[in-house]
SEVO-148788 format. One line per 10 residues: for each residue y, x, z of C-alpha. Coordinates in steps of 0.001 Angstrom, whole numbers, always signed. Layout:
Y/X/Z | ...;
//
This chain:
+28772/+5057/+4202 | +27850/+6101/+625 | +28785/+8292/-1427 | +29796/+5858/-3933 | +29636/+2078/-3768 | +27066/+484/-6404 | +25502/-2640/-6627 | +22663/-2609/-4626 | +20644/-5840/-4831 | +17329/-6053/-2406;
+14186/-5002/-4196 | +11878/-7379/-6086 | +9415/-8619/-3357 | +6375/-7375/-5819 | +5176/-3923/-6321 | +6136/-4265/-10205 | +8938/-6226/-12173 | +8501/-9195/-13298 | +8720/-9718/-17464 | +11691/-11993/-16254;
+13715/-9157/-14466 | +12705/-6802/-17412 | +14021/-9657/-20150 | +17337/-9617/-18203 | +17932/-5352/-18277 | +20742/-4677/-20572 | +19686/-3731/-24634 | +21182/-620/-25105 | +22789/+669/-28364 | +20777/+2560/-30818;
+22514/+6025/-31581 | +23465/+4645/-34985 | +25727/+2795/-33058 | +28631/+5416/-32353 | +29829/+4207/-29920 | +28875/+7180/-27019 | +30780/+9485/-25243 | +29088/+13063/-26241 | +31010/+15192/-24220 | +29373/+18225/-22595;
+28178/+17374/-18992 | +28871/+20042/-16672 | +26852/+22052/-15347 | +26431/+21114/-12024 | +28562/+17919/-9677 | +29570/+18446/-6160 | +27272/+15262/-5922 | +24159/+16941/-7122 | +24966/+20248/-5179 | +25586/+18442/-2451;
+22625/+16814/-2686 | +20145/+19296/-3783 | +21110/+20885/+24 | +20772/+18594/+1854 | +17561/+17149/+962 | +16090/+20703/+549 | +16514/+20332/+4546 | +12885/+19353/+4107 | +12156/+22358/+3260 | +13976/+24176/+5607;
+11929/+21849/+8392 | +8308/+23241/+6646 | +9270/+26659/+6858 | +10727/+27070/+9754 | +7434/+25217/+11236 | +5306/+27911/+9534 | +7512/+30536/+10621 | +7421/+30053/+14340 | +4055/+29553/+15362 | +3333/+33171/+13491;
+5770/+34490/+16565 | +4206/+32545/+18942 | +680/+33735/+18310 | +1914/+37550/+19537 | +4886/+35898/+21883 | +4002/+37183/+26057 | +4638/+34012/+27765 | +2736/+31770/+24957 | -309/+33352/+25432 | +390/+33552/+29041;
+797/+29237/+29326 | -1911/+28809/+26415 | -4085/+31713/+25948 | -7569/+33223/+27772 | -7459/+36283/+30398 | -9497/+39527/+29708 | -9936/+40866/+32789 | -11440/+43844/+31024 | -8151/+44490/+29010 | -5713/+42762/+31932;
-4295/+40809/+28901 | -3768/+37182/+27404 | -5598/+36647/+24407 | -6108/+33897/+21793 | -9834/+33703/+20358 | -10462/+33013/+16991 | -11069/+29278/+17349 | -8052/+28530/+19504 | -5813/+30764/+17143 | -6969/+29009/+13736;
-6732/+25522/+15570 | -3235/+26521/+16779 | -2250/+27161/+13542 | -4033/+25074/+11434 | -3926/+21416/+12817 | -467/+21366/+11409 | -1807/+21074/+7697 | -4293/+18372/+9120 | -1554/+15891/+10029 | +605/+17123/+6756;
-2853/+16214/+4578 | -2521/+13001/+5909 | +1180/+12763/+5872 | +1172/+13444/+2159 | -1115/+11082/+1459 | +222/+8093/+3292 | +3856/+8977/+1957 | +3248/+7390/-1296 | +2619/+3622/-99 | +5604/+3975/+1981;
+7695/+5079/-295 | +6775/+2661/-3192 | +7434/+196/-545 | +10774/+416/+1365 | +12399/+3678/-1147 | +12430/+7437/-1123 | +15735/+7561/+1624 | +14524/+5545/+4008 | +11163/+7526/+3714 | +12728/+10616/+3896;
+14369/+9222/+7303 | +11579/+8062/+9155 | +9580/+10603/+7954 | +11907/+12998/+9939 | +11802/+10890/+12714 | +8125/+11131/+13118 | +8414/+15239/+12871 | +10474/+15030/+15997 | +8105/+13094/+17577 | +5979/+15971/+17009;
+8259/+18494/+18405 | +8727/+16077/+21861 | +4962/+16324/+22359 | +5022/+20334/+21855 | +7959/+20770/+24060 | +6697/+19105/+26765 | +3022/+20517/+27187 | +2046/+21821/+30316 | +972/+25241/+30679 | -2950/+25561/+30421;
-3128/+22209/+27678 | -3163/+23912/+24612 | -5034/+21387/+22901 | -1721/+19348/+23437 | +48/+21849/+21415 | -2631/+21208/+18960 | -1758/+17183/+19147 | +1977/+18130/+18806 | +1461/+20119/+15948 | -921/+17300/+13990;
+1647/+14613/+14579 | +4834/+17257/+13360 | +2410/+17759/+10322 | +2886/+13900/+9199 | +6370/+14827/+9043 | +6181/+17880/+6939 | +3455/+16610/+4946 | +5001/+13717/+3952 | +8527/+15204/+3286 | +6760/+17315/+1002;
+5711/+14774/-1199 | +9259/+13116/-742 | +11766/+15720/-1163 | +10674/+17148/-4902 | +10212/+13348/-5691 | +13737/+12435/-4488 | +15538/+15778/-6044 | +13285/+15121/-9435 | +13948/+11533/-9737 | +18037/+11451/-9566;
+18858/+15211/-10739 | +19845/+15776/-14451 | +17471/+17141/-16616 | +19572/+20546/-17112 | +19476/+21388/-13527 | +16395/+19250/-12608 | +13926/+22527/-12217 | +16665/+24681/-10004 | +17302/+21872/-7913 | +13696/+21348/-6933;
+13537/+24782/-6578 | +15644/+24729/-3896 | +13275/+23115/-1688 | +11189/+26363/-1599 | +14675/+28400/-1076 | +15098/+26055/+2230 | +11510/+26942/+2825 | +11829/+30764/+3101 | +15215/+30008/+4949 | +13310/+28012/+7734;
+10892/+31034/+7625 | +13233/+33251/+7913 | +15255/+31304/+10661 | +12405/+31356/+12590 | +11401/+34978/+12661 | +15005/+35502/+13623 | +15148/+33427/+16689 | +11824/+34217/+17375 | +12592/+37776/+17827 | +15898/+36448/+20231;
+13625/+34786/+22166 | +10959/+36783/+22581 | +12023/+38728/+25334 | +12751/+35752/+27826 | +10967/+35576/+30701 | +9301/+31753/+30728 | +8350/+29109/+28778 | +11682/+28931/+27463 | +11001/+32211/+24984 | +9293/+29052/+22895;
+10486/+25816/+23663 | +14013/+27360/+22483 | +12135/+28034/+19575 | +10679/+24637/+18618 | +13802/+22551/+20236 | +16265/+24153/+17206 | +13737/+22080/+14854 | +15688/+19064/+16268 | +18501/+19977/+14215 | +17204/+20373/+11117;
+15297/+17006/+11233 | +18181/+15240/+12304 | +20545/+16244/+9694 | +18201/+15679/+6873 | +17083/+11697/+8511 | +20927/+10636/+8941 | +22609/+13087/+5885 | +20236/+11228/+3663 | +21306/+7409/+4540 | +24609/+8665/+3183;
+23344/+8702/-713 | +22213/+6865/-3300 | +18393/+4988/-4247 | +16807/+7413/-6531 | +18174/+5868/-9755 | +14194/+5300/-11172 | +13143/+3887/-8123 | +16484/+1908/-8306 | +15989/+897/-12038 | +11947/+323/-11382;
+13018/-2834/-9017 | +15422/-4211/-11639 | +18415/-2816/-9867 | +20009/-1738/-13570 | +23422/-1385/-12796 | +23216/+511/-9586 | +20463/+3082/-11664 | +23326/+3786/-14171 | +25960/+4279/-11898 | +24068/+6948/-9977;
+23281/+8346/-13330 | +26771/+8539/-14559 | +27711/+10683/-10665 | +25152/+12831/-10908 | +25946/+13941/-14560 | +29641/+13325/-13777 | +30841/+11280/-16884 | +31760/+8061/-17816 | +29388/+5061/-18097 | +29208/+4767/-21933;
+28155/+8538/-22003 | +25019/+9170/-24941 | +23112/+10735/-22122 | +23227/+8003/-19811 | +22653/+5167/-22175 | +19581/+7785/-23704 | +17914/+8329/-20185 | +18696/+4292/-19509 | +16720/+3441/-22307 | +14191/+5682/-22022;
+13364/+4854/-18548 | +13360/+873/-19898 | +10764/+1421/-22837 | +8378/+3566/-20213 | +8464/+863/-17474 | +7773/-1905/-20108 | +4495/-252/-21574 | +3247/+890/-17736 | +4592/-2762/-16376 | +1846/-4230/-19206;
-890/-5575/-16916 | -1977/-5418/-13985 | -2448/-1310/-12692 | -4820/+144/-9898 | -4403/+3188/-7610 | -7365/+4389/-9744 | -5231/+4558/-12486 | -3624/+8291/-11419 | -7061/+8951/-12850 | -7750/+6484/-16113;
-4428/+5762/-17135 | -2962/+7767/-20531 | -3835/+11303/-20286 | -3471/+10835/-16313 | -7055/+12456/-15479 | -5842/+15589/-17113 | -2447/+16053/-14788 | -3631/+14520/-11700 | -6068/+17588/-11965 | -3902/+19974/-13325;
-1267/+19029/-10602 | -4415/+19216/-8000 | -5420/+23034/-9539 | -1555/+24286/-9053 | -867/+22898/-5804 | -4180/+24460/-4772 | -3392/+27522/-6435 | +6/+28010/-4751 | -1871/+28474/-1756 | -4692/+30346/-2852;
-2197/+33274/-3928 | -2324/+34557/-24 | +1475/+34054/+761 | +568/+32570/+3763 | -1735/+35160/+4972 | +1742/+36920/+5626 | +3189/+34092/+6718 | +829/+32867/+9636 | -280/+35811/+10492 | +2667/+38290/+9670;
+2943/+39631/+13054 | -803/+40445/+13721 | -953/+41902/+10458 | +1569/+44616/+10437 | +749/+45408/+13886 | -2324/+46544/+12992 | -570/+48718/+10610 | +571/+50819/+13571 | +4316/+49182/+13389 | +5524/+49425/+16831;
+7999/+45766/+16648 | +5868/+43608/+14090 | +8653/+41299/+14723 | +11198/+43205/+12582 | +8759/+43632/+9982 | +8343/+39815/+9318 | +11730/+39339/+9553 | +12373/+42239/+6802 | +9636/+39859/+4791 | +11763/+36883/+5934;
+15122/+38300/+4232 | +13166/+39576/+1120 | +11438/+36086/+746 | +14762/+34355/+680 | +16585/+36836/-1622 | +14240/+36911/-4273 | +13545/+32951/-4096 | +17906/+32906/-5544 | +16589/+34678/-8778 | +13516/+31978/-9388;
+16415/+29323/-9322 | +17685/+31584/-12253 | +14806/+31899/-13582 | +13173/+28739/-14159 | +16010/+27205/-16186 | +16813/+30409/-18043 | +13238/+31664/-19055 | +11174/+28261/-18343 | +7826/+27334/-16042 | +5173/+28531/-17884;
+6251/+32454/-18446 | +7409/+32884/-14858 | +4271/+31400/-13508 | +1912/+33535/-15750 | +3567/+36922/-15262 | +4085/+35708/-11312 | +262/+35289/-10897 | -667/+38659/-12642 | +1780/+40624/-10671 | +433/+39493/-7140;
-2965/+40232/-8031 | -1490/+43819/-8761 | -338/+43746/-5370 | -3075/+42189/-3661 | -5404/+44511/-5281 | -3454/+47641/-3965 | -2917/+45957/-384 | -6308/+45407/+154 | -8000/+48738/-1259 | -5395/+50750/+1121;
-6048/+48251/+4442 | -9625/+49025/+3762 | -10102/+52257/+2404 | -7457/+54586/+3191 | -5808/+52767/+7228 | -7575/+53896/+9868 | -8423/+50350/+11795 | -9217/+51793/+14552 | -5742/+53943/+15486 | -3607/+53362/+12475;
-782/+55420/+13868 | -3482/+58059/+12641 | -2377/+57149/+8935 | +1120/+56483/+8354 | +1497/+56782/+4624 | -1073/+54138/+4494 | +213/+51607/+6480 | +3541/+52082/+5040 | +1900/+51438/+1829 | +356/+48065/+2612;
+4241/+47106/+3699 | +5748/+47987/+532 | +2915/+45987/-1718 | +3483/+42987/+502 | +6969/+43490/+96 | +6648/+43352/-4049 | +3925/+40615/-3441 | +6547/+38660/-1521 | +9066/+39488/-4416 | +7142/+37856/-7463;
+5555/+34930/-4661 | +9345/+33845/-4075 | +10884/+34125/-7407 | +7752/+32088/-9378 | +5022/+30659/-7414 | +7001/+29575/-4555 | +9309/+27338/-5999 | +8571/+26462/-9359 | +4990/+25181/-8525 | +7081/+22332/-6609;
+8994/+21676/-10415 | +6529/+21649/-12443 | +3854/+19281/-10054 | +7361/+16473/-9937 | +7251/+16488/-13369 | +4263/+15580/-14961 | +3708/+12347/-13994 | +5397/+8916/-15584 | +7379/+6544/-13216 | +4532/+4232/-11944;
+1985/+6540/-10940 | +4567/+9463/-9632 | +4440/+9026/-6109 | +814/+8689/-5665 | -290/+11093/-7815 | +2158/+13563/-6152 | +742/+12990/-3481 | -2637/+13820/-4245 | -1992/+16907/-5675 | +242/+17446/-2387;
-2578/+16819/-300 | -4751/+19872/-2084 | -1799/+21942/-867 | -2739/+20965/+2733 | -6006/+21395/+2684 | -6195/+24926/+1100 | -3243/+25414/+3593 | -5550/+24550/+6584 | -8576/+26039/+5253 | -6709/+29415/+4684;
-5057/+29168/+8330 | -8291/+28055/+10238 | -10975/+30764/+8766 | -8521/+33965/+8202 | -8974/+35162/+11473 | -12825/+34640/+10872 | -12475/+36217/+7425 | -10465/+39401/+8552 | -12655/+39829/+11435 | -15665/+40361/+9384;
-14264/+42030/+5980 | -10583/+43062/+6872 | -8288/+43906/+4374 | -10805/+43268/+1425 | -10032/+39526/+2326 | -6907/+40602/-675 | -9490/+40819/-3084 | -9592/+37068/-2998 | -6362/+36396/-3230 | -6496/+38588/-6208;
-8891/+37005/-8021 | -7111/+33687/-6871 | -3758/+34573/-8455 | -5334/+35676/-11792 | -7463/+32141/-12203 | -3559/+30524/-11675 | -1873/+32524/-14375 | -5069/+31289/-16680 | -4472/+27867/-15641 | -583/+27772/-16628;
-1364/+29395/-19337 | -3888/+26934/-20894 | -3054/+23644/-19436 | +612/+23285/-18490 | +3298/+22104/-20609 | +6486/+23762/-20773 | +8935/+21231/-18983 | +12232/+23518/-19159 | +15793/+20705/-20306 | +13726/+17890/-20818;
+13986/+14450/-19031 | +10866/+13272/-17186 | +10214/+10474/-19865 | +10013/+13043/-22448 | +7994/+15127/-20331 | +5658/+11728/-20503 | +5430/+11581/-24351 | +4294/+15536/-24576 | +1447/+15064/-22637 | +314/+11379/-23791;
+357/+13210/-27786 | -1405/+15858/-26508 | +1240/+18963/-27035 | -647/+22450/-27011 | +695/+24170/-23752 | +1045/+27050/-25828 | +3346/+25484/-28385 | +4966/+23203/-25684 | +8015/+25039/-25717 | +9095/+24409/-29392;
+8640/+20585/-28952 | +11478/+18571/-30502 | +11169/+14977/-30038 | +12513/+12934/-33271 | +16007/+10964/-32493 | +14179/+7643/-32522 | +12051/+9344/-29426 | +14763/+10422/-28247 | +15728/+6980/-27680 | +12646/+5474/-26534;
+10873/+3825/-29373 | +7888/+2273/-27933 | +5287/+4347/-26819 | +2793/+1815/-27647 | +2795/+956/-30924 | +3829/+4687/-32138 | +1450/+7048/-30102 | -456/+8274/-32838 | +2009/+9044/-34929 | +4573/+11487/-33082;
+2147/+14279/-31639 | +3603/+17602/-32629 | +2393/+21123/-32261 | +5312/+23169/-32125;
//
């Protein structure tokens, strides 16, 4: 049952409309025409709350992935069923191979998740992706659960196949949320997909820590079993909703487009901001509709090369700032700190990574992407500097309960790491990457840049314990650098996207908008309403 009913005619059987579905969309009113409601939206609809939640259960499924296999890694009866006896030591131990595997064959299946999402979801819709999507994921988690003890590579096989799942809801959830959430509330909405994504993280540390004291196989399968739930309300909530209302409108389904619209914004159907975004969305798919378009074209179409590689650079770059090296490895790190229950320590992380990820919602609307990115990035490479030059030069490695101060240190400058990570990087990288592409290449080029996510993700996970083993805590050094080159690349290349509807978004870069003077852009009335972008390119560029 929906949440509304709509008119919901089957798709066109081709991949684009034909000029004969586009001659019959409704001509909308120019704004000379009076005759619009222009009352003030408000702020936020149960329907979009409601929404934003529920699909940010995606999120809540990648984190709370990430989260548990950091437990696991340190957890007695997983390295008991999965790990290699020292008789030297009388212990269970994970080499570095088996560890980075572990961990890392996760953001193998989620590469190729995020790059096979796109097809999909051209195909059949973003809901019913988003469901089967989940199914797949608990596939995953079935093949995990029921590994025998001694088949590790199994859990390896699990993990891939769960990866699909996560990979692909990545591309699909800031796609969905992006696609059908007002432009006022567009940025804190996807947003909220990293907020589910420290919540899953945070989830897991706490369970982990329940579990970890049960004797059997159980201490983990408990674990991985509660990522049932998650799955399963996101694949069945999400049948309950509405098409994405451009996916809707991009298969000639007008009328069911607008009414979604008009819910989401919560006013009536002759409202100036529906009719504005109606017609907006109608002059766009007419010029990209205009012969016939390749795959290649996330690369040759209008100013495409330039944000298919700028999306590439920040989803890269998210990575590259080292969250995850507390993430994955959060337990092995602090106990080599000389912390007695590493366990408490992530989950202190946990709870700081989730309060700090409420102010980014804040944040991004209120102060925009590109300053919260820029100061973000500087601040972690603050913190990363000072992390690594006390791991390395001031904690004894070899008993660190030798130097307290120090490793006390190292947790409070991952703590303020974790503070800026959650409240700019985290969340608003996931904005600002479902925003700069028009309608028809969208999908795909999200997930392109998605997929350089995953495979700084895996390459991160896999060689750490390599990395650390040979240069320790100056591994942070990296990072630092890492997070400096990110600010510089929001800072030179990336529009400011703050209250502005994806189609306008569209027009800024194809006139080539200085980043720096992005955020002073004021689109004419006639752009407001979608005068053709073909015939009037070269005329509307403006600088500020």
């Amino acid at each position: 049952m929906a949440f509304y009913s709509s008119d919901r005619r089957a798709p066109s059987p081709s991949s684009s409309v034909t000029a004969a579905e586009r001659g019959h969309r409704p001509s909308f009113p120019t704004v000379e025409d009076g005759e619009y409601d222009r009352s003030t939206p408000p702020l936020i609809t149960w329907r979009v709350f409601t929404m934003g939640i529920l699909v940010s259960m995606g999120g809540l499924i990648f984190g709370y992935d990430t989260g548990e296999i950091s437990g696991f890694l340190t957890m007695k009866n997983f390295l008991q069923e999965f790990g290699t006896y020292d008789p030297s030591t009388g212990m269970y131990t994970f080499s570095d191979v088996r560890s980075g595997l572990i961990v890392a064959m996760l953001s193998i299946g989620t590469l190729i998740g995020a790059l096979i999402a796109a097809p999909i979801a051209n195909a059949v819709g973003r809901r019913l992706s988003i469901s089967f999507w989940c199914l797949i994921f608990m596939i995953g988690l079935i093949i995990q659960i029921a590994t025998p003890s001694g088949k590790w590579y199994e859990i390896v096989v699990g993990r891939c196949v769960a990866g699909l799942g996560v990979g692909a809801l990545s591309i699909m959830v800031p796609l969905f949320q992006s696609e059908t959430t007002p432009a006022h509330i567009r940025g804190a909405i996807v947003c909220a997909y990293q907020l589910f994504i420290t919540l899953g993280i945070l989830f897991a540390y706490i369970i982990n820590y329940g579990t970890n004291t049960i004797d059997g196989p159980a201490a983990w399968r408990i674990v991985m079993g509660i990522g049932f739930i998650w799955a399963a309300i996101l694949g069945l909530g999400i049948l309950m909703f509405p098409e994405s209302p451009k996916y809707a409108y991009s298969r000639g389904r007008t009328e069911e487009a607008k009414q979604t619209m008009t819910k989401m914004l919560g006013v009536s159907d002759n409202h100036y901001k529906v009719a504005k975004e109606l017609r907006e969305m109608k002059d766009k798919l007419e010029a990209e509709s205009a012969g016939n378009h390749a795959w290649y074209e996330v690369f040759t179409g209008p100013r495409m090369a330039y944000r298919t590689w700028l999306g590439i650079a920040l989803q890269a770059s998210q990575q590259l700032t080292g969250a995850n090296f507390f993430f994955y490895y959060g337990t092995s790190i602090f106990t080599a700190t000389g912390l007695s229950d590493s366990y408490v320590t992530s989950i202190i992380l946990g709870t700081i990574n989730v309060a700090f990820t409420f102010p980014g919602l804040y944040f991004v609307e209120r102060f925009g992407r590109r300053p919260c990115l820029v100061m973000g990035g500087i601040w972690m490479s603050v913190c990363f500097v000072i992390f690594a030059s006390v791991g390395h030069f001031a904690l004894d490695q070899v008993d660190p309960t030798n130097t307290p101060k120090a490793g006390a240190a190292m947790i409070v400058f991952a703590c303020l790491f974790i503070v800026a990570y959650a409240s700019t990087w985290g969340p608003m990288v996931w904005t600002v990457t479902s925003e700069l592409f028009p309608q028809r290449y969208r999908a795909t080029s999200m997930s392109i840049t998605t997929a350089s996510n995953w495979i700084w993700n895996f390459l991160i996970a896999f060689f750490t314990p390599f990395i650390t083993s040979d240069i320790d805590y100056l591994y942070g050094y990296v990072f630092a650098g890492c997070c400096l080159g990110a600010s510089a690349i929001v800072y030179f290349f990336l529009l400011e996207s703050a209250g502005r509807s994806l189609e306008e978004v569209d027009t800024m870069y194809i006139t080539h908008v200085s980043p720096r003077a992005s955020a002073k852009w004021q689109a004419s009335e006639a752009e407001d309403f979608g005068e053709s972008v073909q015939g009037d390119r070269g005329n509307r560029r403006k600088e500020g």
